[in-house]
ZAMISE-429385 format. One line per 2 residues: their letters; for each residue x, y, z of N, C-alpha, C. Coordinates in pm, 1 decimal. Atoms other than C-alpha are relative to their C-alpha. Layout:
<bamars>
A	X,Y,Z,X,Y,Z,X,Y,Z | ... $
</bamars>
This chain:
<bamars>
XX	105.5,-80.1,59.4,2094.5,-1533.2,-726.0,-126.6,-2.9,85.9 | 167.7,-33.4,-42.8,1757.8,-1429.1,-592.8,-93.4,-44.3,-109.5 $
XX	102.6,-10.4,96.2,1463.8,-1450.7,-780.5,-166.7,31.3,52.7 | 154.8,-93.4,-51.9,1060.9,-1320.4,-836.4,-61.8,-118.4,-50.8 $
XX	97.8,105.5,67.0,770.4,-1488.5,-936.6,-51.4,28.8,-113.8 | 48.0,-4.9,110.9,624.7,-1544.5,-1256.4,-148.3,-20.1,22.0 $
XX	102.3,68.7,-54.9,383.4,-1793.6,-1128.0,28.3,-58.4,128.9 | -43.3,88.0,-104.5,318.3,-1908.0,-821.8,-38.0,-156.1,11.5 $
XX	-5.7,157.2,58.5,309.5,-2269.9,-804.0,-94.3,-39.9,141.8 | 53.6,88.9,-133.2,100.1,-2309.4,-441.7,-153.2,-32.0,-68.8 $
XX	123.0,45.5,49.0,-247.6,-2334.3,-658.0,-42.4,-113.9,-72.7 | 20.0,115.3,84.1,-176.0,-2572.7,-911.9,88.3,-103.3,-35.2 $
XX	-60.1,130.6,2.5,138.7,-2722.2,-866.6,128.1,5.1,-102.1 | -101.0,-28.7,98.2,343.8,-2556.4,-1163.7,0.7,154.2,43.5 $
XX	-49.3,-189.1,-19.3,540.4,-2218.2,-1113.3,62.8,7.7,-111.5 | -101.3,-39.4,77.2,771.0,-2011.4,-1260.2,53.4,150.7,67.9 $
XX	-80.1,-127.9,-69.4,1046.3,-1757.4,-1148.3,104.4,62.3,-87.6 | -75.6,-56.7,87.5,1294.8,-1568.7,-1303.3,64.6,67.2,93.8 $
XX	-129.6,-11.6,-85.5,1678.9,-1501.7,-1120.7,7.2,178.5,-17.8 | -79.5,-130.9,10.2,1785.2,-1139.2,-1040.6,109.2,22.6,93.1 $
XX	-166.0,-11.5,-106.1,2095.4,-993.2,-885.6,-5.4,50.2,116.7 | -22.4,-32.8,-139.1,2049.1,-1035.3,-534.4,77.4,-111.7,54.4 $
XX	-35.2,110.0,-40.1,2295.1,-1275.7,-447.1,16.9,-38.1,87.4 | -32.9,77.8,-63.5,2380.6,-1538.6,-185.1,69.8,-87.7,26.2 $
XX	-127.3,47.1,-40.8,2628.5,-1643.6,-43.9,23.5,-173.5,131.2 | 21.2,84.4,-169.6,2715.5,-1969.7,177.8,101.6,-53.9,32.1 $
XX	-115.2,84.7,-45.9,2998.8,-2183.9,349.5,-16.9,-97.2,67.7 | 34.4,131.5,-130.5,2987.4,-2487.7,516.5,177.4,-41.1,19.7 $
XX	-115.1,60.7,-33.4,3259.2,-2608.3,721.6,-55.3,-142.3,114.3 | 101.9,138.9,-9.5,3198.8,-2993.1,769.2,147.4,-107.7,113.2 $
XX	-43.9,68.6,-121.2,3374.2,-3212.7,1054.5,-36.5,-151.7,-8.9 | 55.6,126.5,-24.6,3388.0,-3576.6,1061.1,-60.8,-31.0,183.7 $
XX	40.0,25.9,-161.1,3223.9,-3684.9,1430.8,-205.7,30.6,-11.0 | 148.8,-76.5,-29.0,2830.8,-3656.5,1508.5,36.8,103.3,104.9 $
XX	-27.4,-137.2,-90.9,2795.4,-3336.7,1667.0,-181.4,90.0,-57.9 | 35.7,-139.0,26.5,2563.6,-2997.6,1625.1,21.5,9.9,-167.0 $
XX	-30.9,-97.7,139.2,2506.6,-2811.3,1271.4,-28.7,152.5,75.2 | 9.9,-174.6,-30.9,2579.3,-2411.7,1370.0,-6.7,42.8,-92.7 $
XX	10.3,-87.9,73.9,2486.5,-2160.5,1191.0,16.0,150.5,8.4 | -28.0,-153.2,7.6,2535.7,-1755.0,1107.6,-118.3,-11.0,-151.7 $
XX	88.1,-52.4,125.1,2259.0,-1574.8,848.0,52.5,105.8,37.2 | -50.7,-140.6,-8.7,2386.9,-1253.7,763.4,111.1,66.5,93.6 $
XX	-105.7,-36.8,-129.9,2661.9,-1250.3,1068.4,-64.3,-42.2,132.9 | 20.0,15.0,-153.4,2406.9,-1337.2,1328.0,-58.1,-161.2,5.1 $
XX	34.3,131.1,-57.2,2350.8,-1655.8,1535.1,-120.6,-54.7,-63.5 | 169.7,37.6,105.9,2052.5,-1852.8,1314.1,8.5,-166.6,0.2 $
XX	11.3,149.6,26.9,1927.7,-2253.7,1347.6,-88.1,32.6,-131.3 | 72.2,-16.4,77.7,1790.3,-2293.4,1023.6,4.7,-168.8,-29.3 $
XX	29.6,99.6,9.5,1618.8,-2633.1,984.8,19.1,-25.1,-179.4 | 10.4,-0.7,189.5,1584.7,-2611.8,596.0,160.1,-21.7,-0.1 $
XX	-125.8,16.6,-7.1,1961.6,-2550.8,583.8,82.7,-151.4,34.3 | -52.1,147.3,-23.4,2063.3,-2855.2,770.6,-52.3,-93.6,-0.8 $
XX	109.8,95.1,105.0,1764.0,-3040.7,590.1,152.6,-33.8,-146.2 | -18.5,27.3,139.5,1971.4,-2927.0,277.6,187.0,-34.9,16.9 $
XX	-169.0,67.5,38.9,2363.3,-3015.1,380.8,-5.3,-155.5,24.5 | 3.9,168.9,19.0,2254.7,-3339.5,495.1,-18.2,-17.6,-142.4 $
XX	60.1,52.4,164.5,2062.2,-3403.0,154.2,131.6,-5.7,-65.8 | -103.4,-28.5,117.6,2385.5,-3316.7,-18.9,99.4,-66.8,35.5 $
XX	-103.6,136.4,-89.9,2593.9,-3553.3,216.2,-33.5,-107.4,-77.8 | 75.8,151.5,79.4,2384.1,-3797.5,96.1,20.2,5.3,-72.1 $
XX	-26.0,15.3,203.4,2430.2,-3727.7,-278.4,122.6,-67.2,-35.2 | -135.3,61.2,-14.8,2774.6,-3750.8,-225.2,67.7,-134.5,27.5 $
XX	-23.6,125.4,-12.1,2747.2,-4103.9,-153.4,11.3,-13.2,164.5 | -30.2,7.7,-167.1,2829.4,-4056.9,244.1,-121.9,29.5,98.6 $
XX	79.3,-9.4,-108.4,2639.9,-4083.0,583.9,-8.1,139.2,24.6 | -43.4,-101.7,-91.4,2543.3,-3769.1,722.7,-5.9,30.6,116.7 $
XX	-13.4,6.6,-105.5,2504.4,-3874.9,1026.0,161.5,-7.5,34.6 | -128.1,-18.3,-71.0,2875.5,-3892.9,1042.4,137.2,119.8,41.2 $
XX	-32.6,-102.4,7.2,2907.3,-3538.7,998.3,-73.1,138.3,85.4 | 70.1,-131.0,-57.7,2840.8,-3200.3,1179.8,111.5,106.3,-55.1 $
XX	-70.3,-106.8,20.6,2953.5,-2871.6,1143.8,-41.4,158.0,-21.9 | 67.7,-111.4,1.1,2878.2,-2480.5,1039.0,-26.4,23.2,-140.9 $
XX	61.2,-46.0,168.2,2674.0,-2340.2,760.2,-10.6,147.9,57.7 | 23.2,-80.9,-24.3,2694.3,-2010.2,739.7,-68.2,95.9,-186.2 $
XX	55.9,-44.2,87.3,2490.9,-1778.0,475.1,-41.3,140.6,-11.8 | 23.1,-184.6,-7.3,2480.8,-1391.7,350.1,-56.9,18.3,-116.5 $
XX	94.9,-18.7,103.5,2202.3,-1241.2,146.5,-31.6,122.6,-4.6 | 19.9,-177.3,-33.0,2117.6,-941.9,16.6,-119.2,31.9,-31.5 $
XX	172.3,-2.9,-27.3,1744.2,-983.3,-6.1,-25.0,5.9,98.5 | 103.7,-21.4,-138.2,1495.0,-880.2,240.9,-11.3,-142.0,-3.3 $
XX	-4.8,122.2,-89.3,1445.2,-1190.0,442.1,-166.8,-7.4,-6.8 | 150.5,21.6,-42.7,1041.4,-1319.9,463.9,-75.9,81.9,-137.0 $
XX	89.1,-46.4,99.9,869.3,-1116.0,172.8,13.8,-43.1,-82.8 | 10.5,127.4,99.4,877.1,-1356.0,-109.2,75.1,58.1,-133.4 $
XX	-122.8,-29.1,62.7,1191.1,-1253.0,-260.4,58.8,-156.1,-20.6 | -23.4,127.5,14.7,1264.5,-1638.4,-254.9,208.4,-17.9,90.4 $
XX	-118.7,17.0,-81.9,1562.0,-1616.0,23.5,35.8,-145.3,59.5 | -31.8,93.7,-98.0,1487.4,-1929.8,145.6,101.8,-72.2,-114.2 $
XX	-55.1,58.6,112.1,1526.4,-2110.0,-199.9,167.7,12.8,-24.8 | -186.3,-67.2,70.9,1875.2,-1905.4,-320.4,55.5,-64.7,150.8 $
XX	-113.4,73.2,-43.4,2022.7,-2021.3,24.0,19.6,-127.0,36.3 | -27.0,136.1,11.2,1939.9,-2354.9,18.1,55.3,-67.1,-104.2 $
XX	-107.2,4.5,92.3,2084.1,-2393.5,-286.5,121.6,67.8,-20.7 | -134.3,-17.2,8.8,2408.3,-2215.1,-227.0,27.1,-105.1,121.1 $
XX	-62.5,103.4,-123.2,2408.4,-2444.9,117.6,32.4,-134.4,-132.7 | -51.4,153.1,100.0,2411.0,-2767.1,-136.8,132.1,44.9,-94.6 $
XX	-108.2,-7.1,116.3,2658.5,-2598.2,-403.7,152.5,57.9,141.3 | -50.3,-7.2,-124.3,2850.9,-2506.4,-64.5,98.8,-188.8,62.0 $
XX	-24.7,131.2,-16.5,2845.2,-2840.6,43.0,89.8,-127.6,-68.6 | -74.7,33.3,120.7,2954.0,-2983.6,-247.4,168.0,-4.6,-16.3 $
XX	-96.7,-61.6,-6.8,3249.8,-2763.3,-213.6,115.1,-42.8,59.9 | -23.6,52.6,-140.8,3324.4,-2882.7,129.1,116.8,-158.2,13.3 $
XX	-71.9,129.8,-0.6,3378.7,-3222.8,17.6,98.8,-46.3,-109.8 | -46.2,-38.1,110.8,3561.7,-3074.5,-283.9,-27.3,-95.7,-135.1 $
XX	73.9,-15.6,111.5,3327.8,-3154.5,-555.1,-68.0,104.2,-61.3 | 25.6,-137.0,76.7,3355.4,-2880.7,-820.7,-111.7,-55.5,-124.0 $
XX	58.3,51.8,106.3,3170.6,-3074.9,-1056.3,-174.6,-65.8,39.7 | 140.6,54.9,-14.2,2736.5,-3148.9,-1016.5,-79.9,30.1,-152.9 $
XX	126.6,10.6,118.1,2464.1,-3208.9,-1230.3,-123.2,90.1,111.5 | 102.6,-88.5,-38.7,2172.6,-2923.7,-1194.9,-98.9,-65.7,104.4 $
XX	88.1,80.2,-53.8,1933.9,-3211.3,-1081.1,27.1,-50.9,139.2 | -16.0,29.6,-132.0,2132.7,-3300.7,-793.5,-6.6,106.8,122.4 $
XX	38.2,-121.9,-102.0,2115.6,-2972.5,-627.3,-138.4,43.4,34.2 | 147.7,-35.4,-30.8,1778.9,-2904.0,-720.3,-88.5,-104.1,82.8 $
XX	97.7,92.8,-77.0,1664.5,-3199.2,-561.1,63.3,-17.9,112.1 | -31.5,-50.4,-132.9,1862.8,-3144.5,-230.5,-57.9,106.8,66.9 $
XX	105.0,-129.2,-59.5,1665.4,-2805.6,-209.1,-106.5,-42.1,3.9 | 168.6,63.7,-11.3,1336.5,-2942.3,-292.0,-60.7,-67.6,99.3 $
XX	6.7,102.0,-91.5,1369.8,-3242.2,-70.4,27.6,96.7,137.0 | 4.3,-93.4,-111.4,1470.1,-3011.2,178.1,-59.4,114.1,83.3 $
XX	91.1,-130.2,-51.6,1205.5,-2741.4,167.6,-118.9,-108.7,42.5 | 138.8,68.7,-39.8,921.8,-3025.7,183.3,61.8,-50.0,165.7 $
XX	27.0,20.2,-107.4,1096.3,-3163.8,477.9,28.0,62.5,151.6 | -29.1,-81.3,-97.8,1178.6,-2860.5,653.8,-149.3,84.8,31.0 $
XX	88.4,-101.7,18.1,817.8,-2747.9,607.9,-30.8,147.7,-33.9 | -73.0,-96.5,30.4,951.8,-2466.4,441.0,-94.3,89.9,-95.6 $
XX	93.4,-52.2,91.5,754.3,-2471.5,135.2,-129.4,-111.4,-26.9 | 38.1,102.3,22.4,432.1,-2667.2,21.1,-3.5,-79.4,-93.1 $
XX	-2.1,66.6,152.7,562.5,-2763.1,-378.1,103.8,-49.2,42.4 | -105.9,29.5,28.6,918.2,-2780.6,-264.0,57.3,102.6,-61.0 $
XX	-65.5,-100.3,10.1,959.8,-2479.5,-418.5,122.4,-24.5,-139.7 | -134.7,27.8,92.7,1137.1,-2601.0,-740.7,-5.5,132.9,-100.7 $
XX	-37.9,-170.0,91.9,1063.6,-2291.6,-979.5,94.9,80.0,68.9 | -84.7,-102.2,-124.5,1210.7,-2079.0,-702.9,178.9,-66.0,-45.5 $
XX	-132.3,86.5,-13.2,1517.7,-2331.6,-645.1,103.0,24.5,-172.7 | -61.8,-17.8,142.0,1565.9,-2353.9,-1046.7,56.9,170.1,-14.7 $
XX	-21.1,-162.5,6.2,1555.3,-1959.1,-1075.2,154.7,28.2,16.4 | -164.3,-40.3,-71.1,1854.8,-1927.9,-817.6,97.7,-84.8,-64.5 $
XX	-88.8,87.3,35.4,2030.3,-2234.3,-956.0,46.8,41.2,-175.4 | -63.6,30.6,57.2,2047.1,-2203.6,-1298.1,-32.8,157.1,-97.0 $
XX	15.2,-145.5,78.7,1939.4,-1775.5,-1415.9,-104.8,-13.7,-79.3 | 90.9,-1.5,117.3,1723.4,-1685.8,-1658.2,-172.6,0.6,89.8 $
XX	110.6,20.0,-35.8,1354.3,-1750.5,-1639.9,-51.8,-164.2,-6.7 | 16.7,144.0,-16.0,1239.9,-2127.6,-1560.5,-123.7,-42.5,31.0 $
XX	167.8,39.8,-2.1,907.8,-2286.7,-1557.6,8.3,-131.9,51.5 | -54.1,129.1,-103.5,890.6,-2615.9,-1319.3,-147.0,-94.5,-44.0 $
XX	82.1,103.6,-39.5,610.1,-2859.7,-1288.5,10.6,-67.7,186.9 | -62.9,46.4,-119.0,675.5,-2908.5,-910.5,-39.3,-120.4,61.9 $
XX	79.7,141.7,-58.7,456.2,-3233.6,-855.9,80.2,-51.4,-37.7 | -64.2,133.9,41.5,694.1,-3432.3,-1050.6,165.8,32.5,-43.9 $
XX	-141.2,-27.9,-17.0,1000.3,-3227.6,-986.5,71.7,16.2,-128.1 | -81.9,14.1,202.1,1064.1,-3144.4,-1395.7,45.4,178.8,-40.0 $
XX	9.4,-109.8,49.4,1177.3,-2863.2,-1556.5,-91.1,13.2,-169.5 | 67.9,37.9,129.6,904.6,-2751.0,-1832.0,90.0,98.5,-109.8 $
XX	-40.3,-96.3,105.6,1103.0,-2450.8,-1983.4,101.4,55.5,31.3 | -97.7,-134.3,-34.7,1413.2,-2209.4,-1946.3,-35.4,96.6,-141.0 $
XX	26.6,-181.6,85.2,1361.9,-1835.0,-2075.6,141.1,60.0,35.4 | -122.2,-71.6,47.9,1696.3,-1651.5,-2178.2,-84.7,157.8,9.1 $
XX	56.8,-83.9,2.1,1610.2,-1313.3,-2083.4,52.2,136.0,-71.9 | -133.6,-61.8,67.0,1917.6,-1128.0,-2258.3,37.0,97.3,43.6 $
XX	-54.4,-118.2,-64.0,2021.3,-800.6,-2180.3,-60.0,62.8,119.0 | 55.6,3.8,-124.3,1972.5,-751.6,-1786.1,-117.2,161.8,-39.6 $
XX	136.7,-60.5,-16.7,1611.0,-565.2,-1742.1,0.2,104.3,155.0 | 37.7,-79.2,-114.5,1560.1,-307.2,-1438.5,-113.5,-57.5,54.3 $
XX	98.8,23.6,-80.6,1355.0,-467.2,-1157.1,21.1,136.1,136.1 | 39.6,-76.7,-149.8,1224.9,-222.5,-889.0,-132.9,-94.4,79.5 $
XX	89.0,65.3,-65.5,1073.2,-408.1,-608.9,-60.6,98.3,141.5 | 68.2,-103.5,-100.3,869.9,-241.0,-336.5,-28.4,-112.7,95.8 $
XX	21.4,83.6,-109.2,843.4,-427.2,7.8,-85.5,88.4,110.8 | 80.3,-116.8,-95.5,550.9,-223.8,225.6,19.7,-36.7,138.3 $
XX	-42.8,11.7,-158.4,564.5,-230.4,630.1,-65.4,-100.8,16.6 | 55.3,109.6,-99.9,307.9,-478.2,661.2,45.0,-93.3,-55.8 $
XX	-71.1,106.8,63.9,418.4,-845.0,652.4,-66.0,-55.8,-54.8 | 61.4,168.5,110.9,315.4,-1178.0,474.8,-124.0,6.0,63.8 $
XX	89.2,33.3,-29.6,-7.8,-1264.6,509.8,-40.0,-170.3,-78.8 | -10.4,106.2,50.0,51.9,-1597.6,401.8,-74.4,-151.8,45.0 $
XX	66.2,90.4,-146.4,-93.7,-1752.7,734.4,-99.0,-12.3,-4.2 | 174.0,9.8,-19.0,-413.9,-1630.1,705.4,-58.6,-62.0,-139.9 $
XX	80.3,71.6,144.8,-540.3,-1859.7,361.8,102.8,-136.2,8.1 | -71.0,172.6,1.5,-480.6,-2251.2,426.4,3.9,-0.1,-140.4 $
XX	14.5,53.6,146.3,-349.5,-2386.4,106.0,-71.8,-42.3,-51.2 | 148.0,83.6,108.5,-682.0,-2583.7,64.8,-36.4,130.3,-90.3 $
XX	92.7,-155.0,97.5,-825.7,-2253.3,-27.0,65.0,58.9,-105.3 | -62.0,-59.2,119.7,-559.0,-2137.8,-265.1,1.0,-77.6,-83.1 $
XX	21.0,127.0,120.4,-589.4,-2459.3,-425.1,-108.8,41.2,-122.6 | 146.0,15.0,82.2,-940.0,-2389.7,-536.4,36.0,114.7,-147.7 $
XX	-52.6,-73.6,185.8,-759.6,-2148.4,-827.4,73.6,-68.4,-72.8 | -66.9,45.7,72.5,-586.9,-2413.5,-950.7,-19.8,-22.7,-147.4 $
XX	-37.7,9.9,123.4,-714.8,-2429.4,-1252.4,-26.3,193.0,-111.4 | -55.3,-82.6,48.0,-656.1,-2051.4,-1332.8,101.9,62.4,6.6 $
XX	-188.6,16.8,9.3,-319.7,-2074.8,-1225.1,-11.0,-51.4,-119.8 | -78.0,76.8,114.1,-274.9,-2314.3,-1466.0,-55.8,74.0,-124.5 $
XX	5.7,-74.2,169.9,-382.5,-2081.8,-1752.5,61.1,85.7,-9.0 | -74.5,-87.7,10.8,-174.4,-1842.6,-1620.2,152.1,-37.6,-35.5 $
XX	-104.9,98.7,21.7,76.3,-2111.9,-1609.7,67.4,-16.1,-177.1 | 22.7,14.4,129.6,-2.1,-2172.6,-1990.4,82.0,182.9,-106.2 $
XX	-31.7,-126.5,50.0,36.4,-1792.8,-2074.3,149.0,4.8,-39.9 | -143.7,68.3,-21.7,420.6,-1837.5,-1956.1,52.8,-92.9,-90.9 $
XX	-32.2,138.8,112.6,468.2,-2163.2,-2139.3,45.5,58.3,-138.1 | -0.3,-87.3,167.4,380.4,-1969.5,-2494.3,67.7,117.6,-4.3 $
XX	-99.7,-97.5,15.4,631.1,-1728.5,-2381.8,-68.2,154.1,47.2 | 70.6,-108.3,-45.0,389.0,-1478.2,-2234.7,71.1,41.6,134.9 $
XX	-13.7,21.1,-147.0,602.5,-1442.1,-1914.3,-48.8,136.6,52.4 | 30.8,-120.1,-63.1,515.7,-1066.0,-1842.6,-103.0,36.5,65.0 $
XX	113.5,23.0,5.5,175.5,-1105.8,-1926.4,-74.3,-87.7,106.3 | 1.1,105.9,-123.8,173.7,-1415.6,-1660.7,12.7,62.7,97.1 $
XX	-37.9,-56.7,-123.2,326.0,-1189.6,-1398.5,-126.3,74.7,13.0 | 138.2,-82.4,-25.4,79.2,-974.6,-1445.1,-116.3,-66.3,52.4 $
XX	150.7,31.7,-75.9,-211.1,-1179.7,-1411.8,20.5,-91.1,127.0 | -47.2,68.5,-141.0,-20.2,-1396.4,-1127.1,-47.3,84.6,86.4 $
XX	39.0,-84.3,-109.3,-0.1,-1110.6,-926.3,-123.6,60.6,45.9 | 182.1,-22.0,-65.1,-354.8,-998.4,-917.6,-52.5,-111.3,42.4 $
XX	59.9,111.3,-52.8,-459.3,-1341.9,-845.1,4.5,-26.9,139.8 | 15.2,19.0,-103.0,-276.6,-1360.9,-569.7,-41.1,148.9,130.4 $
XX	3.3,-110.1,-98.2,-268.0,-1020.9,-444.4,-170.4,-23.8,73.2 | 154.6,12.1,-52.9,-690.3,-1081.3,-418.3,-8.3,-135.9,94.4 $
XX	26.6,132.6,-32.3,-624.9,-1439.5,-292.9,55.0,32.0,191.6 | -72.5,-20.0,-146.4,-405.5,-1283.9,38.8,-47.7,108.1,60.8 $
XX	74.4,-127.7,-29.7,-622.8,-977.7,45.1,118.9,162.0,-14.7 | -93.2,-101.2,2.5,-314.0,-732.2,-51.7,-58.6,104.8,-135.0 $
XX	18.0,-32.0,154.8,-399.1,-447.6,-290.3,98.7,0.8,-70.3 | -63.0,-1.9,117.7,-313.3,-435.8,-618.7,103.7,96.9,-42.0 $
XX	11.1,-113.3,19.7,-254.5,-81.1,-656.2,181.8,7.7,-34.9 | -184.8,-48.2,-31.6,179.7,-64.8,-635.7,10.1,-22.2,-153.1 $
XX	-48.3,90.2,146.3,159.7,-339.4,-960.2,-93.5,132.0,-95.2 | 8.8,-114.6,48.6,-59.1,-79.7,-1131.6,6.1,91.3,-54.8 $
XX	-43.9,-164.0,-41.2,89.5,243.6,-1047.8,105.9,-73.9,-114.1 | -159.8,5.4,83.9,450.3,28.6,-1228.1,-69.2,-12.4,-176.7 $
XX	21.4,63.5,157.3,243.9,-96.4,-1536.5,-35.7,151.0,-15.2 | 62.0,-125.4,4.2,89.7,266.9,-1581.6,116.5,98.1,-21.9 $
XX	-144.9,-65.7,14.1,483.0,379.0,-1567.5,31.5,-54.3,-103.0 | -93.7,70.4,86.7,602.2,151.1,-1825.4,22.3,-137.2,28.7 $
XX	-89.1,139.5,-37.6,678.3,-161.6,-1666.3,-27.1,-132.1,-130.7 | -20.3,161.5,123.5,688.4,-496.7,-1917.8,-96.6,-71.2,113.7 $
XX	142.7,79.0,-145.7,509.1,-645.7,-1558.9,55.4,13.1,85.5 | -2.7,-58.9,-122.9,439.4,-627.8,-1245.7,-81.9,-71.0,61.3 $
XX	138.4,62.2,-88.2,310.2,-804.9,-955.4,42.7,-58.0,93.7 | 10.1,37.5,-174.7,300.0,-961.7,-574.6,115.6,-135.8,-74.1 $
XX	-144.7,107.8,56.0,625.7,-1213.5,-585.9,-6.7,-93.5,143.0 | 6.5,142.6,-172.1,587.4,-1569.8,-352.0,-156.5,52.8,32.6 $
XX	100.7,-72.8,-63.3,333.4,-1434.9,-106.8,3.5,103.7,77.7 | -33.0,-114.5,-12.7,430.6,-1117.7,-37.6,58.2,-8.9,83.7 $
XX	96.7,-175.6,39.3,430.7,-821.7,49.0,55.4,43.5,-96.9 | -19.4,-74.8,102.2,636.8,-767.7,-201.6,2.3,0.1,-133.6 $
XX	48.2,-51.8,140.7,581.0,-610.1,-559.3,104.6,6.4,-86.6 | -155.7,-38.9,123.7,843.4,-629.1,-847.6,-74.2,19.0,-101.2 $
XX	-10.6,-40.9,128.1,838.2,-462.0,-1163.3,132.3,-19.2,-115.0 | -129.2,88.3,88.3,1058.5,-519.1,-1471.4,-64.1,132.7,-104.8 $
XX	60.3,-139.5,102.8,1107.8,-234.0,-1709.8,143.1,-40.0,-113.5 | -121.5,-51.2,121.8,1348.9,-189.5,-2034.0,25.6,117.8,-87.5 $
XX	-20.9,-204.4,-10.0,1313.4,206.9,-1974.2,51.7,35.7,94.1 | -54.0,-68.5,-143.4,1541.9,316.0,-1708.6,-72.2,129.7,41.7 $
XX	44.7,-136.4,-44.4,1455.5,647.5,-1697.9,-183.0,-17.4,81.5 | 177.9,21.3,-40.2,1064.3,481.0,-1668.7,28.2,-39.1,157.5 $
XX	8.0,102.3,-129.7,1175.2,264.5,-1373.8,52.6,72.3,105.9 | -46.7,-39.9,-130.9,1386.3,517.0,-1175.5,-98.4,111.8,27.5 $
XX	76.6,-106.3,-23.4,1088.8,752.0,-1211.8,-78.2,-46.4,134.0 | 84.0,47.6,-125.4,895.7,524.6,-1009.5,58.0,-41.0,106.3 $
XX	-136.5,65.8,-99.2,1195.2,402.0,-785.6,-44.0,143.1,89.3 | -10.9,-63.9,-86.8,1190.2,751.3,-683.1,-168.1,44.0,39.7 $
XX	158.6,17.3,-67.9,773.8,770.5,-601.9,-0.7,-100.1,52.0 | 19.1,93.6,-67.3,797.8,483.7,-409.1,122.5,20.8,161.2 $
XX	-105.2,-66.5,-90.7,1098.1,600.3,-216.5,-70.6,114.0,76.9 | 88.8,-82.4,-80.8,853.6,874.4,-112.3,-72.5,-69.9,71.7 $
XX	124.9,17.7,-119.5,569.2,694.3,9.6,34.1,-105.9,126.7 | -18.6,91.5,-55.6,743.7,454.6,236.8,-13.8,-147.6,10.8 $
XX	-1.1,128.1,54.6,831.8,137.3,278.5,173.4,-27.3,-50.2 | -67.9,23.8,67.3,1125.5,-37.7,134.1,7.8,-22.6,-167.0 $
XX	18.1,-5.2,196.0,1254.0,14.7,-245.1,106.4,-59.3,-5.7 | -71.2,12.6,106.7,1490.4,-198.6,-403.6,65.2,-28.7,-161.2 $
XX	-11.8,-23.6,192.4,1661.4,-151.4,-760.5,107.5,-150.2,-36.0 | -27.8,147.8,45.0,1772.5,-504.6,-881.6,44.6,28.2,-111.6 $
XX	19.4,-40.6,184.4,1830.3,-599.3,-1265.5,1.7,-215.3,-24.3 | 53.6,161.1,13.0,1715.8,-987.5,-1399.7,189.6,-13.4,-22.0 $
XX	-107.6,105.9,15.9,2012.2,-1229.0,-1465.4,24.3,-101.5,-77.6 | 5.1,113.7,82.7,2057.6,-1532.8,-1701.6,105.5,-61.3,30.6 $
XX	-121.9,62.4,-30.8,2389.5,-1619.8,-1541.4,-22.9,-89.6,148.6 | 78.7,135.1,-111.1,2309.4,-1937.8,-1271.5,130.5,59.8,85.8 $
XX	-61.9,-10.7,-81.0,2460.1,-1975.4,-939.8,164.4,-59.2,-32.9 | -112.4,71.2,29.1,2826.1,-2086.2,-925.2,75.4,-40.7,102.9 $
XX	-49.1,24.2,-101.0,3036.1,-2294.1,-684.5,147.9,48.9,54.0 | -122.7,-98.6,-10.2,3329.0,-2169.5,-489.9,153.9,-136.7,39.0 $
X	-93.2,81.8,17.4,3689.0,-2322.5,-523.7,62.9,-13.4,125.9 $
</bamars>
């Protein structure tokens, strides 16, 4: 699974995401001997440090060295790559439920995966929470609310009958670079009311005001989230740290209206739909 943001968690430390159907795919093929970890993303040649952050981690769970192992991870996604679609998250957690696989263990506890990704985004410098809302999202569907300082889950949201997301990804990229985390910090404590909103089951309402927060915090306009609420959308707003914009509607006809005005003005459009069904491992 993929997933968007609810909240983002780099201000105060608690997120929240919610899974849609962009899935991810992974394989590891694991070798006793030290050696190399190779990799493939999408079919092409890719070192991905996070990745072989997260099959070690999952070596380790398993009780075994992973220094006594090398081998290939390979991973296919059908999210845009870099716009805060949460690609990294979904394939570091299919690399661990992968892994798993490998050493043919069909059977984990949620906690052990999520904390092979986590541990793996902090020490791949990947993300700066760890990224557990995200991680949860892909791992277990639905909508999930984290605490990421102390690695907890505060909530799961059942979202029930899949929802129409249209996401909009514009030409320019992340601007994620330009605002040190000190500085995004300093909203931490209206994250955390946005945080709160969420909690009491406000999640739409949260997206909403997430996304303006950050959209002003990275200097992106607002204007896409907007244009969807102004259509109909349930919410709308900047997902990770952009560029891109998801909406969530439970009016088709509302959502492909705007699918197709966005399809005009350029840019990338894709048509998604939420999820409540978690990742699953392969036999």
């Amino acid at each position: 699974m993929g997933a968007v943001s609810i909240v983002n968690a780099i201000a105060s430390g608690r997120g929240a995401s919610f899974a849609v159907d962009l899935p991810t795919t992974a394989t590891v093929a694991v070798r006793e001997g030290r050696g190399r970890w190779t990799g493939l993303t999408n079919g092409r040649p890719a070192t991905s440090t996070l990745l072989q952050q997260t099959v070690r981690k999952a070596i380790g769970t398993l009780g075994k060295d992973p220094n006594r192992y090398s081998g290939r991870i390979e991973t296919e996604t059908s999210a845009p790559v870099g716009v805060g679609l949460k690609t990294s998250s979904s394939s570091s957690v299919a690399a661990a439920l992968a892994t798993f696989s490998a050493f043919g263990r069909h059977n984990y506890e949620p906690e052990q995966i999520l904390e092979c990704s986590v541990s793996a985004s902090l020490a791949s410098g990947t993300s700066v929470t760890g990224a557990m809302d995200d991680a949860a999202a892909c791992l277990l569907g639905g909508g999930v609310l984290t605490d990421n300082r102390s690695n907890s889950v505060v909530a799961r949201v059942r979202l029930g009958r899949p929802l129409v997301v249209i996401i909009r990804i514009p030409d320019d990229g992340s601007r994620r670079a330009s605002v040190p985390t000190s500085e995004v910090r300093r909203f931490a404590k209206l994250a955390d009311s946005i945080f709160d909103q969420a909690r009491r089951g406000r999640i739409w309402k949260a997206m909403i005001l997430n996304g303006s927060l950050y959209s002003a915090i990275y200097g992106y306009p607002n204007s896409d989230a907007l244009e969807a609420l102004e259509n109909g959308a349930l919410g709308a707003g900047l997902s990770g740290t952009g560029p891109a914009v998801a909406c969530v509607f439970d009016d088709v006809a509302a959502a492909e209206n705007l699918e197709s005005n966005w399809k005009e003005i350029g840019g990338m459009t894709v048509r998604t739909k939420t999820s409540d069904g978690g990742a699953t491992i392969g036999r």
